[in-house]
C-alpha positions as CSV (number, residue, x, y, z in Angstrom):
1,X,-3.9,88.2,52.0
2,X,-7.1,86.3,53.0
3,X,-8.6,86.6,56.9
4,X,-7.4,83.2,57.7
5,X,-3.9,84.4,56.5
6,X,-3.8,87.2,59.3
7,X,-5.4,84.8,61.9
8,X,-2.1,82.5,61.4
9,X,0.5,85.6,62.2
10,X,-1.3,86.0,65.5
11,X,1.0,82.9,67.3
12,X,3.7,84.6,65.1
13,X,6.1,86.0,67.6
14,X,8.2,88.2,64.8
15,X,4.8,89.5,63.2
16,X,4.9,93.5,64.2
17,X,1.2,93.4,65.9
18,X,2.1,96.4,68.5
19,X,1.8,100.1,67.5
20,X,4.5,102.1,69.9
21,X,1.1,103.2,72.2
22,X,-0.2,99.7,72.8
23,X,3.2,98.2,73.3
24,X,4.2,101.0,75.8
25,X,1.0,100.4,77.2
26,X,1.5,96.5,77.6
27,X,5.4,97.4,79.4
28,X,4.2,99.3,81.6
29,X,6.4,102.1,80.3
30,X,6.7,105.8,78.2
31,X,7.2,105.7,74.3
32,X,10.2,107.5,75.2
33,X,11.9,104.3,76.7
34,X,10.9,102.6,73.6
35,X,12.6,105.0,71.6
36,X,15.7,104.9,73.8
37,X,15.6,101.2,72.9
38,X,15.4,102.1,69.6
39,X,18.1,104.5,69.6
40,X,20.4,102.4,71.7
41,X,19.7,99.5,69.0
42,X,18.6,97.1,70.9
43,X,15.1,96.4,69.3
44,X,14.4,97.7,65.8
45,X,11.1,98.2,65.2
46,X,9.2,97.5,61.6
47,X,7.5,100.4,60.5
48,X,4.2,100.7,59.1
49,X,3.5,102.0,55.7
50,X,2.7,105.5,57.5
51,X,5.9,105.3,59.2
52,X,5.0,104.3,62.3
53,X,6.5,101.9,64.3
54,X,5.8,98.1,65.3
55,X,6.7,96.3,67.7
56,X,6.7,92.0,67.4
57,X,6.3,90.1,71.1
58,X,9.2,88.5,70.7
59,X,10.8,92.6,71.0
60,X,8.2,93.1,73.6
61,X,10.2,90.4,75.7
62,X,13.1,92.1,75.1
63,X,11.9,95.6,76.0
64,X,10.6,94.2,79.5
65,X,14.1,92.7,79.8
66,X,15.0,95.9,79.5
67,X,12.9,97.9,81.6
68,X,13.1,94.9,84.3
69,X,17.4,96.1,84.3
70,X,16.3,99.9,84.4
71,X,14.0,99.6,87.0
72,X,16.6,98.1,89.0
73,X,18.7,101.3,88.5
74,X,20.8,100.2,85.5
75,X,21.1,102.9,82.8
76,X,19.3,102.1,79.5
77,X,22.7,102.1,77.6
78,X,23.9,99.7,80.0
79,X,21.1,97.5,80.0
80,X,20.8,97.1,76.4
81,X,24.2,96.7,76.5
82,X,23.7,93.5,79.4
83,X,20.9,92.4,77.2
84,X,22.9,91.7,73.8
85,X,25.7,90.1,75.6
86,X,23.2,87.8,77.5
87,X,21.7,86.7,74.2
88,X,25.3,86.3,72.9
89,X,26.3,83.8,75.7
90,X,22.5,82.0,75.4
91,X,23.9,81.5,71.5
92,X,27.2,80.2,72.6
93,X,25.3,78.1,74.6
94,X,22.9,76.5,72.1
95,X,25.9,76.0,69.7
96,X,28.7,74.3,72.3
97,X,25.4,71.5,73.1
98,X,24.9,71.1,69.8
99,X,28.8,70.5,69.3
100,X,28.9,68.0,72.2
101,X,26.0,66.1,71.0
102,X,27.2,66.2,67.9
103,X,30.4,64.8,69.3
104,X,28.5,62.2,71.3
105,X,26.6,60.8,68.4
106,X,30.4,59.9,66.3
107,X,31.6,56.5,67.0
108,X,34.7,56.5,67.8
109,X,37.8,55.0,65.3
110,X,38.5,51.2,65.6
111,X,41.5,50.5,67.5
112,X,44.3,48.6,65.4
């Protein structure tokens, strides 16, 4: 891997930049929470060759979905739980507009 290679995977937001200090650091929060995230499998984090764990952006979003919930009072379990079913209806989403457009775009049969 050249230095112009790793330059690229900084706009990457799957690339696992975040050790578990910095990215607790960044939320705001405890490694613990992380873990609990972990645990609750809502973010899996890529570990290092060491074994240690790294975190993309795109999880850090997630993870300050998370803790946004938690600070509110909802327990983690439940919040994870909110968060997976909120990305499940976003999918739904994306897939019924592409059906309708898809729909739009079909001309309709000649009448006889």
């Amino acid at each position: 891997m050249t230095a112009d290679d790793s330059f690229g995977r900084l706009d990457d937001d799957d690339y696992p930049a975040f050790t578990m200090g910095r990215a607790a650091e960044v939320l705001g929060t405890s490694q613990g929470f992380l873990r609990a995230l972990g645990e609750a499998r809502l973010i899996t984090p890529l570990r290092s060759a060491g074994g240690h764990r790294r975190y993309s952006r795109y999880q850090l979003r997630i993870a300050a979905r998370a803790r946004e919930l938690v600070d509110q009072g909802t327990p983690v379990e439940a919040a994870c739980r909110i968060i997976i079913l909120e990305d499940q209806l976003e999918e739904a989403q994306r897939i019924n507009a592409a059906y309708r457009k898809a729909a739009e775009s079909v001309e309709p049969p000649p009448e006889s």
